[in-house]
PyMOL CGO cylinders between C-alpha atoms (Angstrom):
from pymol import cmd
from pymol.cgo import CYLINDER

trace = [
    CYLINDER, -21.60, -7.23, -11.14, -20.07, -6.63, -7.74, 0.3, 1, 1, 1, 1, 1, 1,
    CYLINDER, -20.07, -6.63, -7.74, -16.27, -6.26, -7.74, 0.3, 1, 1, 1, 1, 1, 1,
    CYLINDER, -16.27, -6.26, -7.74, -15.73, -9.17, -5.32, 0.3, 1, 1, 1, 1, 1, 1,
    CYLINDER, -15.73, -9.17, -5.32, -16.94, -11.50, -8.23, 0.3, 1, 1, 1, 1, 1, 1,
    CYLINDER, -16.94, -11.50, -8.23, -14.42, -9.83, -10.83, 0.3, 1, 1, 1, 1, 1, 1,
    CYLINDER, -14.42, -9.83, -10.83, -10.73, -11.15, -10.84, 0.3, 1, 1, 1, 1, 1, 1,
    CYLINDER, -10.73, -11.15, -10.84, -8.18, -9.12, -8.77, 0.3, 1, 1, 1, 1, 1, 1,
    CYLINDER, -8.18, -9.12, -8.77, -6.29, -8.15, -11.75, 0.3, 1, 1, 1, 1, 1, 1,
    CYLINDER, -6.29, -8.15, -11.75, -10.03, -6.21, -13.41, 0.3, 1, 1, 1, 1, 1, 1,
    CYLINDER, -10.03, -6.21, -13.41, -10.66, -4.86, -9.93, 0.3, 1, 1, 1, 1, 1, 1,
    CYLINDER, -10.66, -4.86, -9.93, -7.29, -3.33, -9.50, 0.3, 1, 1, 1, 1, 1, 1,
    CYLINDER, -7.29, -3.33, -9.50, -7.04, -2.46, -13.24, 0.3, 1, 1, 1, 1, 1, 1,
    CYLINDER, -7.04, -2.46, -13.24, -10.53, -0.31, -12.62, 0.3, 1, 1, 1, 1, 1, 1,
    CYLINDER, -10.53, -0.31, -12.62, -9.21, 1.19, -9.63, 0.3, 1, 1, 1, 1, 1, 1,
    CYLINDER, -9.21, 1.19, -9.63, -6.31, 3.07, -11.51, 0.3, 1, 1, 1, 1, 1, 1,
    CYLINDER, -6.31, 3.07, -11.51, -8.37, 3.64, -14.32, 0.3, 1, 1, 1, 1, 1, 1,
    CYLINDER, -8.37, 3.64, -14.32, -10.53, 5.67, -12.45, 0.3, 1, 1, 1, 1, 1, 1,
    CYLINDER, -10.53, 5.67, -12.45, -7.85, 7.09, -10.28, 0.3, 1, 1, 1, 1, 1, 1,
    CYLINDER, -7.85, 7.09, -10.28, -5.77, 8.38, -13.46, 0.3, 1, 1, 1, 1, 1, 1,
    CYLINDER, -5.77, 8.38, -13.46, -8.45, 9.79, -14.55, 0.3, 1, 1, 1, 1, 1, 1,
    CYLINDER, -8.45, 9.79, -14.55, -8.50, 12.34, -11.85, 0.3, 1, 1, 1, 1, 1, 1,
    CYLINDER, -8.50, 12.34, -11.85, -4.91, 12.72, -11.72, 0.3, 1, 1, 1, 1, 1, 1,
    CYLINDER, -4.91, 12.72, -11.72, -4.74, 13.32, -15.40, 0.3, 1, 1, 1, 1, 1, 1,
    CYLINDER, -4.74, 13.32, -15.40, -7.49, 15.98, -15.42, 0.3, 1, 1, 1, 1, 1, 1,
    CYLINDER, -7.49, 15.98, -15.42, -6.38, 17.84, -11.96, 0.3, 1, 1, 1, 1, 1, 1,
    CYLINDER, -6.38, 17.84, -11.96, -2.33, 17.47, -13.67, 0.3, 1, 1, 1, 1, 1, 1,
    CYLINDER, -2.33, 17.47, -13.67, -3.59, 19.24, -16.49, 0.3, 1, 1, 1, 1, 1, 1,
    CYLINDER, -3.59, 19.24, -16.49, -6.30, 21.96, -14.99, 0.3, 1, 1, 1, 1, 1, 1,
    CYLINDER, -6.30, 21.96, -14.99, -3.52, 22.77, -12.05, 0.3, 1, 1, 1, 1, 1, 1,
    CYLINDER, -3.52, 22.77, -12.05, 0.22, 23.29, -13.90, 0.3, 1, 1, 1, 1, 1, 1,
    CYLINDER, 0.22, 23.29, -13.90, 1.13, 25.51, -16.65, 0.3, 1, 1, 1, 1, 1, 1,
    CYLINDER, 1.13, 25.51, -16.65, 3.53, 22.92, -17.60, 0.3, 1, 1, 1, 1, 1, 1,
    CYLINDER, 3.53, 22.92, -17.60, 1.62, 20.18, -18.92, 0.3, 1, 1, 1, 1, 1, 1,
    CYLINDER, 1.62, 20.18, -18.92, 2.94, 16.26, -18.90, 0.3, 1, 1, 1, 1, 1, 1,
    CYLINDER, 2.94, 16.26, -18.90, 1.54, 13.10, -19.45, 0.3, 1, 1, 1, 1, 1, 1,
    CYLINDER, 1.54, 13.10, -19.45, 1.18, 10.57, -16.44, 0.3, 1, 1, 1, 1, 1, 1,
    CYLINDER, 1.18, 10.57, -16.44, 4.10, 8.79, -18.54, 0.3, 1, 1, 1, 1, 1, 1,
    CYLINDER, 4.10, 8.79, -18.54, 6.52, 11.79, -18.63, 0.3, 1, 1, 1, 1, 1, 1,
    CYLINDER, 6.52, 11.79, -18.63, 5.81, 12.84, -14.93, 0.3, 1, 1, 1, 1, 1, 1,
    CYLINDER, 5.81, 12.84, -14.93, 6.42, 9.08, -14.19, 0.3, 1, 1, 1, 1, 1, 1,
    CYLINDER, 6.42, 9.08, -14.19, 9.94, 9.55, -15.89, 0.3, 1, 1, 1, 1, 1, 1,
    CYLINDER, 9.94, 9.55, -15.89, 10.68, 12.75, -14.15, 0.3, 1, 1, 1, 1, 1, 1,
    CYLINDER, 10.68, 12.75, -14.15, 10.16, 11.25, -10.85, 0.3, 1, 1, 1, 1, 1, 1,
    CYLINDER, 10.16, 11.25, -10.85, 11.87, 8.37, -11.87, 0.3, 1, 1, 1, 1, 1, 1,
    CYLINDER, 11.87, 8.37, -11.87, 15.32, 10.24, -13.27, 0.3, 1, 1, 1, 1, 1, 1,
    CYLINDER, 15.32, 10.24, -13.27, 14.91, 12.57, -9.89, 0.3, 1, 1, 1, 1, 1, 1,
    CYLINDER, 14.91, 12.57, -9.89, 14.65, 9.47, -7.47, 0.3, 1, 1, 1, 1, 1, 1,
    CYLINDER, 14.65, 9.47, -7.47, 17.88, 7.80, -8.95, 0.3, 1, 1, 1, 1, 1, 1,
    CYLINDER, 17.88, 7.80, -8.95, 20.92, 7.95, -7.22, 0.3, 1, 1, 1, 1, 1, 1,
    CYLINDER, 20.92, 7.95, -7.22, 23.31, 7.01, -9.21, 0.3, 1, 1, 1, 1, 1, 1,
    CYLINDER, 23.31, 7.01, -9.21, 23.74, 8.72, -12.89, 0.3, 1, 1, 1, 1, 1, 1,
    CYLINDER, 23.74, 8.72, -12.89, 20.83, 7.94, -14.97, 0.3, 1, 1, 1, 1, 1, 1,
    CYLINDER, 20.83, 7.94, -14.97, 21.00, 6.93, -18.72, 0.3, 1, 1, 1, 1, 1, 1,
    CYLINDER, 21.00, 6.93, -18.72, 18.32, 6.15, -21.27, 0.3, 1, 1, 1, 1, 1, 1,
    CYLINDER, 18.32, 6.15, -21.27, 18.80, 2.41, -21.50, 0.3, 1, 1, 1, 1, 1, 1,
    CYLINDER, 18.80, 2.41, -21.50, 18.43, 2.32, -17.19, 0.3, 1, 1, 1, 1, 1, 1,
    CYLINDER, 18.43, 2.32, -17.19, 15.08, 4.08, -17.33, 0.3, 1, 1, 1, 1, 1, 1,
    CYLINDER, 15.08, 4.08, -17.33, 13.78, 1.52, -20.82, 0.3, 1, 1, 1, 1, 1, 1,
    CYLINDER, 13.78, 1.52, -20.82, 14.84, -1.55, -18.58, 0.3, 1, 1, 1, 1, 1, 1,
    CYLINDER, 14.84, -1.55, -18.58, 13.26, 0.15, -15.05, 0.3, 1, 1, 1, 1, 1, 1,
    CYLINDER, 13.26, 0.15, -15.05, 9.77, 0.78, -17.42, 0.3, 1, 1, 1, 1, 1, 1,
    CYLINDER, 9.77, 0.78, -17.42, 10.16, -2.06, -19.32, 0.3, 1, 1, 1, 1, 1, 1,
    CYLINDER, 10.16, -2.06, -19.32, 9.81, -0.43, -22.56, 0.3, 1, 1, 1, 1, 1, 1,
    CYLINDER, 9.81, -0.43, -22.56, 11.92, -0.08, -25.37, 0.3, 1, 1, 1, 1, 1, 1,
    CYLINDER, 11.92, -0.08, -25.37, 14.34, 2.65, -25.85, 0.3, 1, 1, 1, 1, 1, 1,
    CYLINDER, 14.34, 2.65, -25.85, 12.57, 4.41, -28.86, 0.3, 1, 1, 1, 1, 1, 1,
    CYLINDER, 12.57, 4.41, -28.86, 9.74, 4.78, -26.81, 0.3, 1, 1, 1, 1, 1, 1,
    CYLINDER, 9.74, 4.78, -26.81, 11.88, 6.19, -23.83, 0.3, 1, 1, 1, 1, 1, 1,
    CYLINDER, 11.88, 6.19, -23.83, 13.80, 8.29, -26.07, 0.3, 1, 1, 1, 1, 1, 1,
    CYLINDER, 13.80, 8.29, -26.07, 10.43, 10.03, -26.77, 0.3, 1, 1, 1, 1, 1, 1,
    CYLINDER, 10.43, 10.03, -26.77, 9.80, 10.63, -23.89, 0.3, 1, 1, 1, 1, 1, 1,
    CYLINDER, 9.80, 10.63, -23.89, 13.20, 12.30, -22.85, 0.3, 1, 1, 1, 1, 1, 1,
    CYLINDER, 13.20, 12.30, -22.85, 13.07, 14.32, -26.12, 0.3, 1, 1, 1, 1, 1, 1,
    CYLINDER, 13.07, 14.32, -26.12, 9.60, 16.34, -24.51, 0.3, 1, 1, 1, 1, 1, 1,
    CYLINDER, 9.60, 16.34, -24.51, 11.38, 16.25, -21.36, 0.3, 1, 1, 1, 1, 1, 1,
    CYLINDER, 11.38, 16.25, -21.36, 14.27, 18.10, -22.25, 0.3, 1, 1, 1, 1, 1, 1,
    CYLINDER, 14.27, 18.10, -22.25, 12.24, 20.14, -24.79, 0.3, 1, 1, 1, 1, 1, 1,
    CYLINDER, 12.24, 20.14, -24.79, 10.09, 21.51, -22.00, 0.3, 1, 1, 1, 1, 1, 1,
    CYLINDER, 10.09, 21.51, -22.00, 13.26, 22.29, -19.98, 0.3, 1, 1, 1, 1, 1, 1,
    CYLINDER, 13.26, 22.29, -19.98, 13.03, 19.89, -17.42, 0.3, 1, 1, 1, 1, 1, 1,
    CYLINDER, 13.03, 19.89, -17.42, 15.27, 17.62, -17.72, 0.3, 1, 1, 1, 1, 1, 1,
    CYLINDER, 15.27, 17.62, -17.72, 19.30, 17.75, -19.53, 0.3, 1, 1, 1, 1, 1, 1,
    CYLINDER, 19.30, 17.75, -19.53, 21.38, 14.91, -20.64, 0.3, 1, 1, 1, 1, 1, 1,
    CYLINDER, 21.38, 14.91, -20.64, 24.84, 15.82, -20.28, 0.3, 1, 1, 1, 1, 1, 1,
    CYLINDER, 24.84, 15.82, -20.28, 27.56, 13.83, -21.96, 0.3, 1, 1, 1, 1, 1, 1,
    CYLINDER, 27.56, 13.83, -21.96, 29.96, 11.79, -19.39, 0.3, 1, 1, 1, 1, 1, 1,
    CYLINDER, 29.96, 11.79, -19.39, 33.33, 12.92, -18.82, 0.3, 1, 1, 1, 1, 1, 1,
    CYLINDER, 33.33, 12.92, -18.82, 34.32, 9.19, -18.67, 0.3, 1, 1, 1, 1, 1, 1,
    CYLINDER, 34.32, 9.19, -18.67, 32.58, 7.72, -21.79, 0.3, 1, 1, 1, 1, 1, 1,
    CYLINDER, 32.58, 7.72, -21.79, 31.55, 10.21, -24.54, 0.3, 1, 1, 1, 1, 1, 1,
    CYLINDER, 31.55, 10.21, -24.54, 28.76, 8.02, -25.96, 0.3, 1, 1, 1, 1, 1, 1,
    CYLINDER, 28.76, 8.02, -25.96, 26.86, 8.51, -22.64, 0.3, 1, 1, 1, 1, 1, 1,
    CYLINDER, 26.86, 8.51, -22.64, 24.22, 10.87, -22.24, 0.3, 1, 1, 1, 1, 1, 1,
    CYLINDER, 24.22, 10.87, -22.24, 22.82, 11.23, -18.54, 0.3, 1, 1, 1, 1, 1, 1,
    CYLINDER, 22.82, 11.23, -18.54, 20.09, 13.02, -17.32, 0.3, 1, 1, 1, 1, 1, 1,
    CYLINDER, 20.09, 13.02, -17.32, 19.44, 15.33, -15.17, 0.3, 1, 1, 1, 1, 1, 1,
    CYLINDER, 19.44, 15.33, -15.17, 16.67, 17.07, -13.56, 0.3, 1, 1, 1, 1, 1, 1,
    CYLINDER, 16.67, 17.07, -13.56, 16.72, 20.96, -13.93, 0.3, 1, 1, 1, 1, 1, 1,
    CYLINDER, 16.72, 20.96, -13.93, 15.74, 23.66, -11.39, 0.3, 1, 1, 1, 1, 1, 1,
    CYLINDER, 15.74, 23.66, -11.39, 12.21, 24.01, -13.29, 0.3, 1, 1, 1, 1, 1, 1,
    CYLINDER, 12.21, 24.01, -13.29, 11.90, 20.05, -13.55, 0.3, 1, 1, 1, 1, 1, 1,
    CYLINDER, 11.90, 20.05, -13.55, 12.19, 19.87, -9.77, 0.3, 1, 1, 1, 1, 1, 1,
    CYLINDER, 12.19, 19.87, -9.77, 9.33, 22.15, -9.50, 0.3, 1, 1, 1, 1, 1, 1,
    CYLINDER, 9.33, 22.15, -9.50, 7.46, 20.30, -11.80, 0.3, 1, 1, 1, 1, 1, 1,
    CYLINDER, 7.46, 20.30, -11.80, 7.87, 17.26, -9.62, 0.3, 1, 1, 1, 1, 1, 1,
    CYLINDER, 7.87, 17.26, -9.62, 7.06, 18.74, -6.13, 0.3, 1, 1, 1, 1, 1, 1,
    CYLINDER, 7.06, 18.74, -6.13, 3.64, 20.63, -7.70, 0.3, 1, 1, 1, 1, 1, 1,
    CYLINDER, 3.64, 20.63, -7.70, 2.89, 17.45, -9.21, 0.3, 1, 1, 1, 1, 1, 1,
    CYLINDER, 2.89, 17.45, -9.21, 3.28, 15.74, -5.79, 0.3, 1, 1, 1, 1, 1, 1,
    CYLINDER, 3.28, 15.74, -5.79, 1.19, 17.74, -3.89, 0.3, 1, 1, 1, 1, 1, 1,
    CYLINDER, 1.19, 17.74, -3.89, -1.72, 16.95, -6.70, 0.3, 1, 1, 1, 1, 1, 1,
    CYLINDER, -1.72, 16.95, -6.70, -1.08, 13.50, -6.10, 0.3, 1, 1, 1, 1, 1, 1,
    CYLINDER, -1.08, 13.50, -6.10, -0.93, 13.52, -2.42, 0.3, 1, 1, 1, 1, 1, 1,
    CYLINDER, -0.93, 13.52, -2.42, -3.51, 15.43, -1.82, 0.3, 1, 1, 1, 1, 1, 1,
    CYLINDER, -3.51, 15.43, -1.82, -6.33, 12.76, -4.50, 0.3, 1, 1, 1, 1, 1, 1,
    CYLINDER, -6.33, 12.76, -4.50, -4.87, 10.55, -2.47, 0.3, 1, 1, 1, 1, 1, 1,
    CYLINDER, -4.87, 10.55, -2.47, -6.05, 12.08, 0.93, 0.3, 1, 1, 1, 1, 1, 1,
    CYLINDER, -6.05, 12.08, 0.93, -9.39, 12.62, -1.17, 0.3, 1, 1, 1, 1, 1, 1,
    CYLINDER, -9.39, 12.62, -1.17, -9.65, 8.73, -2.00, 0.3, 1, 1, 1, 1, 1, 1,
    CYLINDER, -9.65, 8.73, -2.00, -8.89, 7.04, 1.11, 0.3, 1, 1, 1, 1, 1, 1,
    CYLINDER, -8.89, 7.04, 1.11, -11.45, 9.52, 3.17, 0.3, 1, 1, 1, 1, 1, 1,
    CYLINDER, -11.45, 9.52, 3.17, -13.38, 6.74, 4.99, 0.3, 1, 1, 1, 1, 1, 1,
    CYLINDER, -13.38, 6.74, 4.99, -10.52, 4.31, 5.54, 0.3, 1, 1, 1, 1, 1, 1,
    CYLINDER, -10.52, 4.31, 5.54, -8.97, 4.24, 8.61, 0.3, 1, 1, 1, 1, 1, 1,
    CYLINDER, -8.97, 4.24, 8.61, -4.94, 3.81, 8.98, 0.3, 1, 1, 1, 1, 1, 1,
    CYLINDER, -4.94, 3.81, 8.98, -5.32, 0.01, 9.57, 0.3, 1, 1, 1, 1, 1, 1,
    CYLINDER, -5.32, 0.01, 9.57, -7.50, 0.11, 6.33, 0.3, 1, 1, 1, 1, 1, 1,
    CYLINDER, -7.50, 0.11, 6.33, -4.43, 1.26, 4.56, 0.3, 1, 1, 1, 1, 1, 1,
    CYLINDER, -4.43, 1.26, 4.56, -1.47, -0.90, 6.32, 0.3, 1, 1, 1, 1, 1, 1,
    CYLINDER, -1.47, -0.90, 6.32, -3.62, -4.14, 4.93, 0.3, 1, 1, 1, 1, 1, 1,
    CYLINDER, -3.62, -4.14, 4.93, -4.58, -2.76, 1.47, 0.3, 1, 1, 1, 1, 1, 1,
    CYLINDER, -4.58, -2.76, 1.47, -0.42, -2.09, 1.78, 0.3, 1, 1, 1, 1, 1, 1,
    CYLINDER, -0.42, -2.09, 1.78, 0.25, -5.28, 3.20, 0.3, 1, 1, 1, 1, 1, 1,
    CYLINDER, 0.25, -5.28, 3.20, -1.98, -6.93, 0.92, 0.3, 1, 1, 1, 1, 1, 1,
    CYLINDER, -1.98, -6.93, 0.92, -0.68, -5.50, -2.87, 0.3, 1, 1, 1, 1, 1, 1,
    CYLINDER, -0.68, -5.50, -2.87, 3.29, -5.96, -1.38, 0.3, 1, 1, 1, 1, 1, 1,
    CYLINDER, 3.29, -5.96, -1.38, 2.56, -9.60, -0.75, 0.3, 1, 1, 1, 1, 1, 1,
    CYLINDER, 2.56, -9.60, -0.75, 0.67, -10.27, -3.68, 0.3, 1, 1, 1, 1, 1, 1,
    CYLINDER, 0.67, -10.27, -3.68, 3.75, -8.49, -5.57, 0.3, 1, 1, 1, 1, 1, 1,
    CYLINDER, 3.75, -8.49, -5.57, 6.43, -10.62, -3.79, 0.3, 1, 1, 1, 1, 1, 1,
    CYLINDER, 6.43, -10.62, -3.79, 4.39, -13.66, -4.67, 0.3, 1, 1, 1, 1, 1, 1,
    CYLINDER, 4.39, -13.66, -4.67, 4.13, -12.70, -8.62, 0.3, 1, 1, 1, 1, 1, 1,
    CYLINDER, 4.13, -12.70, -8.62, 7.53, -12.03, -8.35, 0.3, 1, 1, 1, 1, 1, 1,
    CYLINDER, 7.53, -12.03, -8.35, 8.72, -15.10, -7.59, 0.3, 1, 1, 1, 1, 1, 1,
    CYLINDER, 8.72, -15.10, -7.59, 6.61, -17.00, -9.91, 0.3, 1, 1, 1, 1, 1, 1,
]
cmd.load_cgo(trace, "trace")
């Protein structure tokens, strides 16, 4: 069955199926320290923040429950790259932190990303790109405001 004749949602849903495939296997052949899509996803996430970072913002910016996040931190922090450290304000808060060795993590990770990514869009030109861009923000904006 030719993709065009498959809902968007199955097309795109093969797409990064395939594509986190790859990642996953080149993630785990290239770095000693080895994470899940999930946990690098919460890495980047808790490095990208600006503002302090606590367990409840990432469960609401993943939509997933805290247990589940909680896990997540726990291998974080057990691998050494991330630390919650309590708040000087409010004692019951824990935020996080990315270490030295986390920020590593997250720029070797990168560059396996990045550079699939060069891999996938070989035969696409830049005006390929801006519409498939164009394209998923709009669609996005439009599911948003449904």
């Amino acid at each position: 069955m030719k993709d065009q004749k498959l809902p968007l949602g199955v097309v795109v849903a093969k797409m990064n199926r395939e594509m986190f495939r790859v990642l996953r296997k080149r993630f785990y052949e290239s770095s000693e320290t080895k994470l899940t899509i999930e946990q690098f996803g919460l890495l980047f996430a808790i490095s990208n923040n600006e503002e302090d970072v606590v367990q409840q913002d990432m469960a609401n910016f993943f939509g997933k429950d805290k247990s589940s996040i909680l896990r997540l931190i726990d291998t974080l922090e057990e691998k050494e790259l991330i630390q919650r450290i309590i708040d000087s304000q409010d004692r019951r808060k824990k935020c996080l932190f990315v270490t030295d060795k986390g920020s590593e993590v997250i720029k070797q990770y990168l560059d396996i990303e990045f550079g699939l990514l060069d891999e996938l869009q070989m035969g696409l030109t830049k005006s390929d790109m801006d519409t498939f861009y164009k394209v998923v923000q709009t669609i996005q904006k439009n599911a948003k405001e449904l």
